[in-house]
C-alpha positions in Angstrom: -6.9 -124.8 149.9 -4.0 -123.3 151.7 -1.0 -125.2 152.8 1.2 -123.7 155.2 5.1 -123.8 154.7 7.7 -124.2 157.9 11.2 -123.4 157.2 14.4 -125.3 158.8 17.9 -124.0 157.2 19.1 -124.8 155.4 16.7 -127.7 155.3 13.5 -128.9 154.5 10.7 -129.5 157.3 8.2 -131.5 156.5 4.0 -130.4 157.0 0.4 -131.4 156.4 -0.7 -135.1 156.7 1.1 -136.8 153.8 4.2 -139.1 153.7 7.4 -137.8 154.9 9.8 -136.2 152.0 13.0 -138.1 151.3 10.9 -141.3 152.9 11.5 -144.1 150.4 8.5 -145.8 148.5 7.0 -148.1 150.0 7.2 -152.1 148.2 5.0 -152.2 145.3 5.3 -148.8 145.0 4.2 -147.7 141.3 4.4 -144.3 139.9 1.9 -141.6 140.4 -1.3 -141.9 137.7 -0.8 -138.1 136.6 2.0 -135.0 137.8 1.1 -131.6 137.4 4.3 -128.7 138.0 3.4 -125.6 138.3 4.8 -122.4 137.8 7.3 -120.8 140.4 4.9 -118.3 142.7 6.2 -115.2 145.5 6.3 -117.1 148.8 7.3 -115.5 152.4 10.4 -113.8 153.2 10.5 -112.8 149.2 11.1 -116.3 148.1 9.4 -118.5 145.9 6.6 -121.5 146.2 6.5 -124.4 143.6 4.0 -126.7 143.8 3.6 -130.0 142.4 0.4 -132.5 142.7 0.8 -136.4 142.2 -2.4 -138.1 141.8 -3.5 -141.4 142.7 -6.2 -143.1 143.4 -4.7 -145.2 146.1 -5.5 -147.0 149.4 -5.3 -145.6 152.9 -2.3 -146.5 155.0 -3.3 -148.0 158.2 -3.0 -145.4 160.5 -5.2 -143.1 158.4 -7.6 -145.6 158.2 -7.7 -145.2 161.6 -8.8 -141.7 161.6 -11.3 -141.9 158.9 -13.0 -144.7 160.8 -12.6 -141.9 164.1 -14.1 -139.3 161.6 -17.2 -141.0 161.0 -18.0 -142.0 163.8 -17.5 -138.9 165.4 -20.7 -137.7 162.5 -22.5 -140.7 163.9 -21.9 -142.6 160.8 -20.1 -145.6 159.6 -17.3 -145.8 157.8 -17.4 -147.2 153.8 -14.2 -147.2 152.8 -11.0 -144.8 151.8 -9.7 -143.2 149.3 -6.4 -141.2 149.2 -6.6 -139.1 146.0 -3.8 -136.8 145.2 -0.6 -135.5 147.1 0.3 -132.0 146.9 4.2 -131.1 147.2 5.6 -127.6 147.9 9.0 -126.6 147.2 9.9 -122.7 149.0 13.0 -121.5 148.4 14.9 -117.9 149.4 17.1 -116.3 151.9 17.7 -116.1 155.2 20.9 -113.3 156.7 22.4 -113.6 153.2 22.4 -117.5 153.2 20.0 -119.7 151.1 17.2 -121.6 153.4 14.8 -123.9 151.8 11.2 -125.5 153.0 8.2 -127.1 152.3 6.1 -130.4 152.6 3.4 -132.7 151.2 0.1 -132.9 151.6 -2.6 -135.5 151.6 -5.5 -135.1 149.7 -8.0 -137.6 150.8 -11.9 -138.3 151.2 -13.4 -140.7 153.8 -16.4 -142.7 152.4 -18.7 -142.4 155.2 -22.3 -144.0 155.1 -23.5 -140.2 154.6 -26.9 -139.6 152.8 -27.6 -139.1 149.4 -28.5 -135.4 148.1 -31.8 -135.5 146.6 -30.8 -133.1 144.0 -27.3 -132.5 142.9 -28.3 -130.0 139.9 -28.5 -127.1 141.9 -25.1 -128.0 143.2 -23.2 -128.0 139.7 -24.9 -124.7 138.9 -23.1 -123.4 141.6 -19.6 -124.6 140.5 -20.5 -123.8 137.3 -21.0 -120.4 138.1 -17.9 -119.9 140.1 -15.7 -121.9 138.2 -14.3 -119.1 135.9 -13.2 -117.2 139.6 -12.5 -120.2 141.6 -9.6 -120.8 138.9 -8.3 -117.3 139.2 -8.2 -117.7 142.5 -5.9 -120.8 142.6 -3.8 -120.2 140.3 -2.7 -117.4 141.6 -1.2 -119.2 144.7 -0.7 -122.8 142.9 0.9 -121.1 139.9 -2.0 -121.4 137.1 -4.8 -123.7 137.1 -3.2 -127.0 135.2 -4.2 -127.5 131.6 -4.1 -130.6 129.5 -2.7 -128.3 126.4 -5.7 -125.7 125.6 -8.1 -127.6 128.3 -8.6 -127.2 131.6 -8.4 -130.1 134.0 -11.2 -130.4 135.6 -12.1 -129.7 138.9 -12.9 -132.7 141.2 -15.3 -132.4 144.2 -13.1 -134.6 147.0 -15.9 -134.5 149.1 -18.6 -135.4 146.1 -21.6 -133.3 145.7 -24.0 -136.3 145.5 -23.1 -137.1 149.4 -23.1 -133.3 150.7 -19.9 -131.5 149.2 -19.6 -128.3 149.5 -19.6 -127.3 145.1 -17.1 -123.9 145.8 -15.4 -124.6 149.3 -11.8 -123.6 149.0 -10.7 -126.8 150.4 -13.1 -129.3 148.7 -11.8 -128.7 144.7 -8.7 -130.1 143.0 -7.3 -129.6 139.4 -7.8 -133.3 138.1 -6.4 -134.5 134.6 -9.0 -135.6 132.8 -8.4 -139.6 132.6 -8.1 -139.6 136.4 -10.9 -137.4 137.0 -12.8 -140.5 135.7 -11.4 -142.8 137.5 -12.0 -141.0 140.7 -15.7 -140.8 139.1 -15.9 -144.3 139.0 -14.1 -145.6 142.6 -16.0 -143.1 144.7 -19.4 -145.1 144.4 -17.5 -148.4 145.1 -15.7 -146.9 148.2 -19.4 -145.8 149.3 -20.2 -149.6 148.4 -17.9 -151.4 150.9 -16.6 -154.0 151.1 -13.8 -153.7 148.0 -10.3 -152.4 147.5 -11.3 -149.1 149.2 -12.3 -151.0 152.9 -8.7 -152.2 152.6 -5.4 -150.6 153.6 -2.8 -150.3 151.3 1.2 -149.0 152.3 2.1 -145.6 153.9 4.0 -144.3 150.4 2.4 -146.2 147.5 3.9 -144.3 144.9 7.0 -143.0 143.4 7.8 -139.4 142.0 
C-alpha cells in the first residue's frame, strides 16, 4: 500500500482519492472511531513521512458512490452497497534550496460491496495471512512507521476486500492495521453492505468526520 507524495512549497498538495486537507467537516460530522500516529519515517529529498490513519466505518459520498456502482458493473456485477473504511493522512516535511517545503495528502480507504460470489473455503485463505503476517508487518512498518499496537497487541490486520468474497489474504494493497474494537465492527457491517438495502446502499456527506 503505497501512497505517493507531491510537493508544492512551501505548501501542501493534496493526493489519492480522499477529502481535500484543510476542507471543513462536513454537517454532522463526528469524530473518527479510532487514530493511529505513527512514527516519523525518511521520505524523498532526505525529509521525513508521518502518517496518520483515521478510521471509520462511514457512508460513501455521492460521487463515490458513483464509481463503485461503475466498478461493478464494469465486473458484470451489481452493486450491494459501500463502505468507506479508514483514511490515511501523510505529512512530508524537508528542504528545498535551503528553504523548508512541505507535502502530502489523504487517502481513501474503501471496499465496494459488489454482488461477488462466495469463496467456498476461506481456511486456506487465513493460513496464508497467517503465514505471512509476521513479514507483512515488517514490511509496513517500515514505510508507515511501525505496525500500530494497542499497548503489547497488535492491531489486527483487516482484509478491505474480505476473503470470504475473493480478497486477496497478503496483497500489499488489500491489508490495514485495524484497532481491535473497530476491526469488529467492520466484521459485522461488511455482511450487511453485501445485504443491501441498509445504511451501506445509502450516501452519506463528502467529509463525515473530524480529526
Amino acid at each position: 500500500m503505497r501512497l505517493r507524495l507531491a510537493v508544492l512549497v512551501p505548501a501542501a498538495l493534496l493526493v489519492g482519492n480522499g477529502p481535500a486537507d484543510g476542507a471543513e467537516p462536513s454537517p454532522g460530522a463526528t469524530p473518527a472511531s479510532g487514530k493511529w500516529v505513527g512514527q516519523p519515517v525518511p521520505g524523498p529529498g532526505g525529509g521525513e513521512v508521518q502518517t496518520t490513519i483515521y478510521y471509520g466505518p462511514w457512508q460513501y459520498s455521492q460521487r463515490w458512490m458513483d464509481l463503485c456502482r461503475s466498478k461493478c458493473t464494469s465486473e458484470g456485477h451489481k452493486l450491494m452497497g459501500c463502505i468507506w473504511v479508514a483514511d490515511i493522512k501523510t505529512d512530508w516535511k524537508g528542504r528545498y534550496l535551503g528553504f523548508p517545503v512541505y507535502g502530502g495528502g489523504r487517502y481513501a480507504i474503501t471496499h465496494c460491496c459488489c454482488d461477488y460470489p462466495e469463496v467456498d473455503d476461506t481456511a486456506s485463505l487465513r493460513e496464508q495471512w497467517t503465514s505471512k503476517r509476521e513479514s507483512f508487518r515488517r514490511k509496513w512498518g517500515e514505510e508507515f512507521g511501525g505496525w500500530p499496537r494497542n499497548g503489547d497487541t497488535n492491531y489486527p490486520g483487516h482484509h478491505i476486500r474480505d476473503l470470504l468474497h475473493g480478497g486477496d489474504p497478503v496483497a500489499e494493497g488489500n491489508v490495514l492495521p485495524t484497532p481491535g474494537n473497530v476491526h469488529d465492527v467492520l466484521n459485522k457491517q461488511y455482511p450487511l453492505c453485501y445485504k443491501g438495502g441498509g445504511r451501506w446502499s445509502m450516501v452519506g456527506p463528502d467529509r463525515p468526520y473530524t480529526d
